[in-house]
Residue, then its C-alpha position, 0 to 999 in steps of 0.5 A: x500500500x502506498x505510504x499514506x498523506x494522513x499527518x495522523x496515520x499510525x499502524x495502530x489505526x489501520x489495526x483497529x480498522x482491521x478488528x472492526x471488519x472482523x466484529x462485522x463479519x466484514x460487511x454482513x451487519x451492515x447488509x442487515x442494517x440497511x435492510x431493517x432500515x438502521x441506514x437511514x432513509x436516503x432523502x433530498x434537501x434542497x437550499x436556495x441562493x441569491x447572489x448580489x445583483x451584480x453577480x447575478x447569473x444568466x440562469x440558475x445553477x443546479x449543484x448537487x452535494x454529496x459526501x461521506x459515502x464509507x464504502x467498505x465494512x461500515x455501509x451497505x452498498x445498496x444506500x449508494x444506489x439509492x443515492x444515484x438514483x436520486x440524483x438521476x431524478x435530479x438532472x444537476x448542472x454540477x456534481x460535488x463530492x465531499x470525501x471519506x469514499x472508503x473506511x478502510x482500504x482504497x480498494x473499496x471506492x470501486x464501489x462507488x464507480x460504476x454510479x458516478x461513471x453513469x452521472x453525467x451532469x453538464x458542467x462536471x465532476x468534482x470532488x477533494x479528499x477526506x480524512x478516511x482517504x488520506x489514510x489509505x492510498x488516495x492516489x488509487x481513489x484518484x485514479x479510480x475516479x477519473x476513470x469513472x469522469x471525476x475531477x479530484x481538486x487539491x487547493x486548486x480552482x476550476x472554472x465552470x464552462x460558459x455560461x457559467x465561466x464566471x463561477x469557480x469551484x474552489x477544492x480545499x485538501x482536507x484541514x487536518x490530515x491534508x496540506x490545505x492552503x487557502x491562497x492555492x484553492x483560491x488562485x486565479x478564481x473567477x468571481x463568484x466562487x463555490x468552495x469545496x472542502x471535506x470538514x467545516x474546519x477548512x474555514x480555519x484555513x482560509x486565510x481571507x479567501x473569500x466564497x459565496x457558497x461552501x460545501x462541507x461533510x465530515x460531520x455525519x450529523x452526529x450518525x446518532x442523534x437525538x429526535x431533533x437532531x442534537x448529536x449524541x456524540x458531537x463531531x471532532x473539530x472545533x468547527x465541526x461542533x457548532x456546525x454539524x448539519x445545516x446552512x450557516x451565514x459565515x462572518x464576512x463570507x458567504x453561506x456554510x451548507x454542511x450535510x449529514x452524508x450518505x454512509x456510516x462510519x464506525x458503525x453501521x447505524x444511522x438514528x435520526x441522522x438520516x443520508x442526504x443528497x444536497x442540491x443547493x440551486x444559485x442564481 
């Protein structure tokens, strides 16, 4: 295996990674918890927003987010499926991923291949690392990905084609077991500017980029909630406390949309912290 990014890889996490498999009997308890439900309901929530007049753009931009996905031991392959068929239904402009493909080996992002190979949004594919993938071979998930017509963004910016060339999404590595560098996320980025990052945290590394609309996972919503919606285990990251779920004004910025994600991570059950596609329409 490829010596891993992760500034926090040890032997002992790839250990630990390898008796959790054997406790799920390697993917049986969560083929069993999909099946009675405790995945989740894959669901669509759907923002909206309006840019300044002057940034108005000549029509709306459909942008669907998801992130978190964790194929391997802790998630049943059958909640992929559900996911890309929402977004078939959906008929995007633009695709975003937000990271942590795989819990465990990179092997596992093949499974998630063939899915985002038939998605085949206009204005394209884009996707950044997460902490998960920085802990195995990222470079195998890269190539896997751009086979399957996905664009991998490490503190780079991409423009959109016409009509939408004056909009720029803006990929962030991952804030804590990556390299983010705001100023190289942000290079030569159009006017209006969609961030992409995998964990909230990423907005600690800004260092006075400015974005109007940023995508961010990592939080899971919790995975296990209260019935509102309260984490029973708040997220890691001094971010990824106060913004766990939802869409958050940032202070001389634009505005946060962070999702609870499609997968599960630890373990293979979602309680009140159901997987979401994002489809966020800006105008």
């Amino acid at each position: 295996m490829r010596i891993p990014r992760s500034k926090r890889y040890s032997r002992l996490h790839h250990g630990i990674e390898a008796l959790l498999d054997l406790a799920t009997l390697g993917g049986l308890v969560s083929a069993l918890s999909y099946h009675v439900g405790l995945h989740g309901r894959m669901g669509v929530t759907r923002h909206a927003l309006a840019l300044p007049a002057e940034r108005r753009l000549p029509r709306p931009l459909k942008i669907a987010f998801a992130s978190d996905f964790h194929a391997g031991r802790p998630t049943h392959p059958a909640i992929f499926a559900d996911l890309f068929a929402r977004i078939a239904a959906e008929q995007p402009d633009l695709l975003l991923l937000g990271g942590d493909y795989v819990t465990g080996p990179a092997r596992h992002a093949a499974a998630l291949c063939p899915g985002l190979a038939a998605c085949a949004p206009p204005l394209g594919k884009f996707a950044v690392f997460g902490n998960h993938d920085l802990s195995t071979d990222d470079q195998l998930i890269a190539r896997l990905f751009e086979d399957a017509g996905v664009t991998m963004l490490v503190n780079r910016a991409v423009a959109l084609p016409a009509p939408f060339d004056s909009v720029s999404v803006c990929g962030m590595d991952d804030p804590w077991t990556g390299a983010p560098d705001g100023a190289a996320t942000f290079e030569g980025a159009g006017a209006t500017r969609i961030l992409l990052m995998h964990a909230p945290d990423g907005l600690l590394m800004l260092k006075g980029q400015r974005f109007d609309v940023g995508f961010a996972g990592h939080t899971h919503g919790g995975q296990i909630a209260l019935p509102d919606g309260t984490p029973i285990v708040m997220p890691q990251g001094p971010l990824s406390r106060p913004y766990y779920y939802g869409r958050f004004p940032v202070r001389d910025n634009g505005e946060l949309i962070v999702s609870r994600g499609v997968g599960c991570s630890g373990i293979p059950v979602r309680i009140n912290a159901d997987p979401e596609l994002v489809i966020c329409t800006v105008q």
